[in-house]
C-alpha positions in Angstrom: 80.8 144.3 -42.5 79.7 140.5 -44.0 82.3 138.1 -42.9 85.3 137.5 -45.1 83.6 135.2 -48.1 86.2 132.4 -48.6 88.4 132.6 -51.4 88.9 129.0 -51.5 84.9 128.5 -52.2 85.1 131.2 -55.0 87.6 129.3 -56.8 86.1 125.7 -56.4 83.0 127.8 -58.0 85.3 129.2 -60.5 86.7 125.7 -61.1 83.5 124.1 -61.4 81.9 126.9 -63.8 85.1 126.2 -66.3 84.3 122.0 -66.0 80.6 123.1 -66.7 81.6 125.2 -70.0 84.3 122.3 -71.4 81.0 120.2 -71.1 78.7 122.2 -73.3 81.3 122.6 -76.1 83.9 124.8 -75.3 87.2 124.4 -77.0 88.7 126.4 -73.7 87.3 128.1 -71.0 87.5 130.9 -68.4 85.5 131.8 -65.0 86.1 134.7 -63.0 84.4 134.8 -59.7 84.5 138.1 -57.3 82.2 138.9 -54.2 82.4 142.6 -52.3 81.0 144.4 -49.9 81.0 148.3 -49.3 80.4 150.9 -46.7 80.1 154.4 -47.5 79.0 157.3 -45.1 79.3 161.0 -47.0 79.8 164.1 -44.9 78.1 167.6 -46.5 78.5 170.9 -44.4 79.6 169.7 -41.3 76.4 166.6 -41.3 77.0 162.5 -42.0 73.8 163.3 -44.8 73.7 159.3 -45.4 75.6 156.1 -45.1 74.9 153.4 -47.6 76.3 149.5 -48.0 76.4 147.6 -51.1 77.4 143.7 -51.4 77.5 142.0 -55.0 78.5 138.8 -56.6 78.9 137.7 -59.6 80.8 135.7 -62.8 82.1 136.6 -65.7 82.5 133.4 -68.1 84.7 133.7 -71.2 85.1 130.7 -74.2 86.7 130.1 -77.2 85.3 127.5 -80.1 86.7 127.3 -83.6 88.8 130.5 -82.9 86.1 132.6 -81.9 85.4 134.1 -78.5 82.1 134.8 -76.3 81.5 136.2 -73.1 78.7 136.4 -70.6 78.0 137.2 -66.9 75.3 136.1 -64.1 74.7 137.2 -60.5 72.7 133.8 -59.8 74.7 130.9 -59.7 72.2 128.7 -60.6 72.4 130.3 -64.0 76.2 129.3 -65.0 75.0 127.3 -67.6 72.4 129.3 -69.1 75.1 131.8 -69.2 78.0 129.7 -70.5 75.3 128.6 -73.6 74.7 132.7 -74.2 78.4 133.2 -74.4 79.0 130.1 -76.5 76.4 131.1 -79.1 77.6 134.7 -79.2 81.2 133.3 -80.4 79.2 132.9 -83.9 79.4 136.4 -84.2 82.8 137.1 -83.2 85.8 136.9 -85.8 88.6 134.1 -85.9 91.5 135.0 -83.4 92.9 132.1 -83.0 93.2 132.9 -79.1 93.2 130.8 -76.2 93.7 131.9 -72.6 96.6 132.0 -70.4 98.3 129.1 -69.4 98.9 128.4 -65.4 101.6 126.8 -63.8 103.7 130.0 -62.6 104.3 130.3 -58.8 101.8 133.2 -57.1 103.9 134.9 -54.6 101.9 136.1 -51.7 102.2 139.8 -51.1 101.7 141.3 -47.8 99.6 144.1 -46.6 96.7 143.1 -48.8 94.1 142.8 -46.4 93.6 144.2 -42.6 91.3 142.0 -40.4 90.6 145.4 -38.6 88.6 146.6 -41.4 86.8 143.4 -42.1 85.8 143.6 -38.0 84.8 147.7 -38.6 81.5 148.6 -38.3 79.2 151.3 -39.7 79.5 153.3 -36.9 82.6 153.8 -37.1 82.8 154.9 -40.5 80.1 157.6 -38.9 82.4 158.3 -35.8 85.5 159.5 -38.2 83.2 161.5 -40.1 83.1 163.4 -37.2 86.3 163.4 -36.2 87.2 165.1 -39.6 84.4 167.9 -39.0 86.2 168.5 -35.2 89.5 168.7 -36.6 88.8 171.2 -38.9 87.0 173.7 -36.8 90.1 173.2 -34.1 92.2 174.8 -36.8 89.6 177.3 -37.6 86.3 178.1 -36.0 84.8 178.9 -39.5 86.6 176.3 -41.1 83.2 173.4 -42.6 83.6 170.1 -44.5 81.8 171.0 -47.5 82.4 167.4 -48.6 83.8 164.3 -47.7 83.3 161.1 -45.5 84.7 157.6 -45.2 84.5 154.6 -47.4 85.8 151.1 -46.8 85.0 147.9 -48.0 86.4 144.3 -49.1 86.7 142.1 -51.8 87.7 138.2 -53.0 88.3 137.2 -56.9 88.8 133.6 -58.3 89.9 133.0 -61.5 90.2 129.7 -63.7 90.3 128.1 -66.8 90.9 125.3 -68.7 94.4 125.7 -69.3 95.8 125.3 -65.9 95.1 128.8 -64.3 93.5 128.9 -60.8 94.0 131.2 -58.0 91.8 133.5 -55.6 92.5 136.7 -52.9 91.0 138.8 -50.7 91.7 142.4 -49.9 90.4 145.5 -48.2 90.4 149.0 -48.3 89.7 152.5 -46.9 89.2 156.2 -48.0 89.1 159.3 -46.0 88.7 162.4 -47.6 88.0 166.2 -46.3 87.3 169.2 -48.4 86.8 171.9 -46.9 85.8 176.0 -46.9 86.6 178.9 -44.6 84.7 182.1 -45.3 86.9 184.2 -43.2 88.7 187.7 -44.9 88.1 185.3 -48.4 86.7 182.4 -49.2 89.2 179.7 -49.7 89.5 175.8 -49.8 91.4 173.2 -48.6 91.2 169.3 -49.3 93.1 165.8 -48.5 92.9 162.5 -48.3 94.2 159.0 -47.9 93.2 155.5 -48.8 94.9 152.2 -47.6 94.7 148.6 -47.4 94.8 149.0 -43.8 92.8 150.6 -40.7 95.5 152.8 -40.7 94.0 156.4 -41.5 93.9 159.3 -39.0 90.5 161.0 -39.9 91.7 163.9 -37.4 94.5 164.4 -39.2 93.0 164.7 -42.7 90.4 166.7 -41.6 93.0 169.1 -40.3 95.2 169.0 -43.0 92.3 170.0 -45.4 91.5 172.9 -43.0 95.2 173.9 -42.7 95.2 174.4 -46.5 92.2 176.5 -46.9 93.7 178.2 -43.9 96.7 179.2 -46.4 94.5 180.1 -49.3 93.3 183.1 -47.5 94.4 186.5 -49.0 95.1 185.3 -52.5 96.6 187.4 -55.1 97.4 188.2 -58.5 100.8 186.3 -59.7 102.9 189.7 -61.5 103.9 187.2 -64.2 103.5 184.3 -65.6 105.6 182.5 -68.0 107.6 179.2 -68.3 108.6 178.8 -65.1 109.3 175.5 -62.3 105.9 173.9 -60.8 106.5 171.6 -57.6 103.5 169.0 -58.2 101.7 167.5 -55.1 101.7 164.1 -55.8 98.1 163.7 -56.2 97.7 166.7 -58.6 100.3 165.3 -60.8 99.1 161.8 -60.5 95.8 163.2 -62.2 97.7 164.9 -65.2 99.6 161.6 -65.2 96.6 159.5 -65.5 95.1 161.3 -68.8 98.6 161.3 -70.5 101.4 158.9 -69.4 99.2 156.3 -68.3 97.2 155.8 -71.5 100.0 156.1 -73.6 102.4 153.1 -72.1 99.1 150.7 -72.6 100.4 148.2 -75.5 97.2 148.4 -77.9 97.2 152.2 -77.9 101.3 151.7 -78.9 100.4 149.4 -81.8 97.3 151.4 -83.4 99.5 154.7 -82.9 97.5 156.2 -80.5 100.1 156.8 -78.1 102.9 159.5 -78.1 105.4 156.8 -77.3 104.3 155.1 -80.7 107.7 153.4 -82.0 109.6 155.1 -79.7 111.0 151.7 -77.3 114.8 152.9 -76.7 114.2 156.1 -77.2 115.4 158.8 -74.6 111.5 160.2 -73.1 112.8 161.3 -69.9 115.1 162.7 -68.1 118.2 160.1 -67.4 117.2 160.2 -63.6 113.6 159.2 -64.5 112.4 155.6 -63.6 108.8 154.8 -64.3 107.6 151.1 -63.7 104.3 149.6 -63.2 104.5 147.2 -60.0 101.4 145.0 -58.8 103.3 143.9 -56.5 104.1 146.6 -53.8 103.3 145.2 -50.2 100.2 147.3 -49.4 99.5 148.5 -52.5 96.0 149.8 -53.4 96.3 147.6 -56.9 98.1 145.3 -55.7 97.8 141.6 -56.3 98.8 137.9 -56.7 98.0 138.0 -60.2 95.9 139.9 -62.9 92.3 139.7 -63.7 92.9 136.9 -65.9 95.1 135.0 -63.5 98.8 135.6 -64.7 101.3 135.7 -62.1 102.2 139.2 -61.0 105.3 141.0 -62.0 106.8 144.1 -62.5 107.1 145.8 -65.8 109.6 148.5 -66.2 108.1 150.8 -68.8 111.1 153.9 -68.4 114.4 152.9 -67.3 117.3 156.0 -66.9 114.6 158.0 -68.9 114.3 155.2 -71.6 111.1 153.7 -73.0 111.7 150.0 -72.4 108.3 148.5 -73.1 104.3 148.3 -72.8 101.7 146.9 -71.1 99.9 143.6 -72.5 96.8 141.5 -71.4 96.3 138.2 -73.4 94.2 138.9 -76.1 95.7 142.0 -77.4 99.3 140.4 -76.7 98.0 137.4 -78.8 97.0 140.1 -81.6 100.4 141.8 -81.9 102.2 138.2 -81.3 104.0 139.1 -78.5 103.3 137.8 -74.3 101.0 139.5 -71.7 103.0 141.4 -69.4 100.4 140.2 -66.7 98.2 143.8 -67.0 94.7 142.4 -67.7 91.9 144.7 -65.6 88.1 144.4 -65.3 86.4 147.8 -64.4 85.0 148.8 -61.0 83.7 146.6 -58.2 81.6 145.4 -60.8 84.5 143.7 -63.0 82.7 140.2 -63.8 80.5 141.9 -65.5 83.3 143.1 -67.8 85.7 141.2 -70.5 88.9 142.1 -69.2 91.4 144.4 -71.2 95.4 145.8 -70.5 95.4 147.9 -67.9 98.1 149.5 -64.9 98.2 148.4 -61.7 100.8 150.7 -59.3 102.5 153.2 -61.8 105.5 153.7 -59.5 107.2 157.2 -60.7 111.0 157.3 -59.3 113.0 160.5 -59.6 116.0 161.6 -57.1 115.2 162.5 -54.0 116.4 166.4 -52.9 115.2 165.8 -49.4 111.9 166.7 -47.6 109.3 169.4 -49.4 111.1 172.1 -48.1 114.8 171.0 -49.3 112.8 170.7 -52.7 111.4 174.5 -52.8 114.4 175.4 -51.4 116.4 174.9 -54.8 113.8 177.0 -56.6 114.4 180.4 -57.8 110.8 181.2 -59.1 108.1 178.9 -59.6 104.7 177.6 -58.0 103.7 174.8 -55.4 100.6 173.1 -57.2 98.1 171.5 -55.1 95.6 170.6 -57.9 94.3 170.6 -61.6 91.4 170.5 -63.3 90.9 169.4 -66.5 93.3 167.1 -67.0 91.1 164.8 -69.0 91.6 167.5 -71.8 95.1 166.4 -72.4 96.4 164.7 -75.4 97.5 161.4 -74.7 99.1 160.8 -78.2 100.9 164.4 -77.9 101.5 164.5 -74.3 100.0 167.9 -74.7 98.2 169.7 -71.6 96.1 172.8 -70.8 95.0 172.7 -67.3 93.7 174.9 -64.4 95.1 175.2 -60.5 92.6 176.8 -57.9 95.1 178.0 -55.2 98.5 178.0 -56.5 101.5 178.9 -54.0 104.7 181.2 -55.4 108.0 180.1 -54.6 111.1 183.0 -54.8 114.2 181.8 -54.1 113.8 178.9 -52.3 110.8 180.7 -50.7 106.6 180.4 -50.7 105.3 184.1 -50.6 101.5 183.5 -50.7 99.1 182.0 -52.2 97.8 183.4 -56.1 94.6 183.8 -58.1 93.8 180.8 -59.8 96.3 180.0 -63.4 96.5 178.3 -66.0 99.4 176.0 -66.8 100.2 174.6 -70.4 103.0 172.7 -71.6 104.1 169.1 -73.1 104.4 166.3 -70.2 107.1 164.7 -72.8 109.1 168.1 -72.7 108.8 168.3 -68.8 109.8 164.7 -67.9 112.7 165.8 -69.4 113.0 168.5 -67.6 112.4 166.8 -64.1 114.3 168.8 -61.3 114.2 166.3 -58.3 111.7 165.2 -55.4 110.4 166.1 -52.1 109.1 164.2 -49.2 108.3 160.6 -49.5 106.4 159.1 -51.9 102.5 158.1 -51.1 99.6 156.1 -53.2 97.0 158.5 -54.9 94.7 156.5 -56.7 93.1 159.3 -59.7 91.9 156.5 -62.0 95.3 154.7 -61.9 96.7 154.2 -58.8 100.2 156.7 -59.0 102.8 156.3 -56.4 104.9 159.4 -56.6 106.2 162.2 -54.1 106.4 166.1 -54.7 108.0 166.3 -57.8 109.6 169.8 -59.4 109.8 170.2 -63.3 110.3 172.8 -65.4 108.9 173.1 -69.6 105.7 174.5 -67.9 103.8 177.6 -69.0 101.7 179.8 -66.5 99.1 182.0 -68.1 97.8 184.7 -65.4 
């Protein structure tokens, strides 16, 4: 990849934008500064079809006069001031908040496993060596077995962010992906898929390639389930991090609370989970995929418990819709995509850490189940209700459990239910937990509910 663009330099550019803005008029000012680069190589039946890089830089540039604010952004930094004038004449149009922007002077603690050298040093052909290495892996487990889809992805990234009232910091980080997914047309056709991402060169591509194999492997020789039912589902993390991320996710942002958008609406010290159930949202987890020294607008980083013991404790909070309600950010402020100084930034979750008592590995867990399903996936989880917690989703290869045993793999279900109802209902967890980033990055293991409904 480009060499490492120096977070120092992106600050004093931040710096300088917000000296250039107090100059033109600004009551108080905001520049955030981010550079990235990108490698992607995609894998389609068994062929790297292309590999593609992308660098961008850009700033985002926020100010407040007489109450009112503006925003603009520019990819040339020659244009800072034209762009600080657009976003100082577009405050005529905005209405009187009375908002100004964070104010520094909090510590930023440094959090480790951000970045890996080893991936700024990797090259593309790497990326198109472990694209291979997931196609071998899968044919060792099967002949037949072909990655339908897939690849490897990894890339890096600095921010700066300061303003006028005393905010300035910058980072660096990096990341990978590997993914496989995979079909075996053997005595049926079935599927398999997995995949990892890190902040670290620290991804077997063999490994996912034959864990995805391994799966479809499984899936051969499905059948009908007899009966469906409410019954207990053991979630793979990253199927119930999906279902998480259209229903619990949305509903513990702050401004969805106060508008009543949210099923926890007016519900802080209430009972919403079971009393084992410990949800937090933690930016600072060594390693973590959304990790970071602060937030997008430069507030220190902290966790935020949002369930304690299965009570609602609190919401999440960037300035400006903190300032609205009268209350502090809670240091959750996001701009979208690789692209985020393009974006004004708005609350968002970093690490949604889900903690529920651990029965052992996977197998203790499906051990201490009498009848249920092993659910490796969903689909259409964006149907669910955030503000009723309601759900009506799909699983493709679903695996029955009968006393404490899997049997085989079924036809593909449907499972319905209330997320509320099953956090309440939360059995225990299996296996330790890993990062699987479905929108929101969710750290969670195997985790076994019941309040589920299966419809054959």
């Amino acid at each position: 990849m480009t060499d490492i663009v120096d977070p120092q330099a992106l600050l004093s550019q931040a710096e300088d934008a917000v000296l250039r803005l107090m100059g033109l008029g600004a009551d108080c000012a905001e520049a955030y500064v981010a550079s990235s680069s990108s490698v992607s190589v995609d894998v389609e039946k068994d062929v790297v079809t292309y590999t593609t890089s992308d660098s961008e830089e850009g700033v985002g540039l926020r100010v407040v006069r007489d109450g009112r604010l503006g925003f603009a952004y520019t990819s040339d930094p020659s244009k800072i001031t034209e762009a600080g004038r657009n976003a100082l004449d577009l405050t005529r149009l905005a209405p009187i908040t009375g908002y100004i922007f964070p104010v520094g002077g909090e510590p930023y603690a440094e959090i480790p496993g951000l970045d890996d050298p080893a991936l700024v040093a990797m090259e593309p052909e790497e990326a198109v060596e472990m694209s291979g290495e997931l196609v071998e892996a899968a044919r060792e487990v099967h002949p037949d077995a072909s990655v339908a889809g897939g690849g490897v992805g990894f890339g890096q990234g600095t921010i700066a962010v300061a303003n006028s009232e005393g905010v300035s910091v910058a980072s660096h980080g990096t990341s990978i992906s590997v993914g496989a997914y995979v079909v075996l047309r053997d005595a049926t056709v079935s599927t398999g898929f997995e995949s990892f991402s890190s902040r670290a060169k620290d991804i077997d591509a063999r490994a996912v390639g034959r864990a995805a194999a391994q799966m479809a492997l499984e899936g051969q020789g499905a059948k009908a389930l007899e009966k469906g039912g409410e019954m207990t589902v053991i979630f793979r993390p990253t199927a119930l991090a999906e279902l998480l991320d259209h229903t619990l996710v949305p509903s513990v942002i702050g401004d969805a609370a106060q508008r009543g958008e949210s099923a926890f609406t007016g519900r802080e010290g209430q009972q919403v989970a079971a009393p084992d159930v410990t949800v937090l949202d933690d930016p600072t987890i060594p390693g973590g995929l959304s990790s970071g020294r602060s937030d997008d607008e430069g507030v220190s980083s902290r966790p935020n418990i949002l369930i304690d013991g299965g009570v609602l404790d609190g919401f999440l909070y960037d300035s400006f819709t903190a300032n609205q309600y009268g209350l502090q950010s809670t240091g959750n402020a996001v701009r979208g995509g690789g692209s985020g100084w393009k974006t004004q930034p708005e609350a968002g979750v970093s690490n949604i850490v889900v903690q529920v008592p651990s029965r052992g590995n996977l197998d203790d867990l499906i051990a201490e189940v009498d009848r249920g399903l092993l659910i490796h996936d969903v689909m259409g989880a964006h149907t669910a209700n955030m503000s009723t917690l309601d759900f009506s989703i799909n699983t493709t290869m679903p695996f029955e459990v009968r006393k404490g045993e899997i049997v085989g793999v079924r036809d593909p279900l449907m499972l319905g239910g209330n997320l509320g109802d099953a956090l309440q209902k939360v059995l225990g967890a299996g296996g330790r937990p890993r990062q699987c980033p479905s929108g929101a990055n969710v750290v969670l293991p195997w985790i076994a509910m019941d309040g589920v409904t299966v419809t054959i």
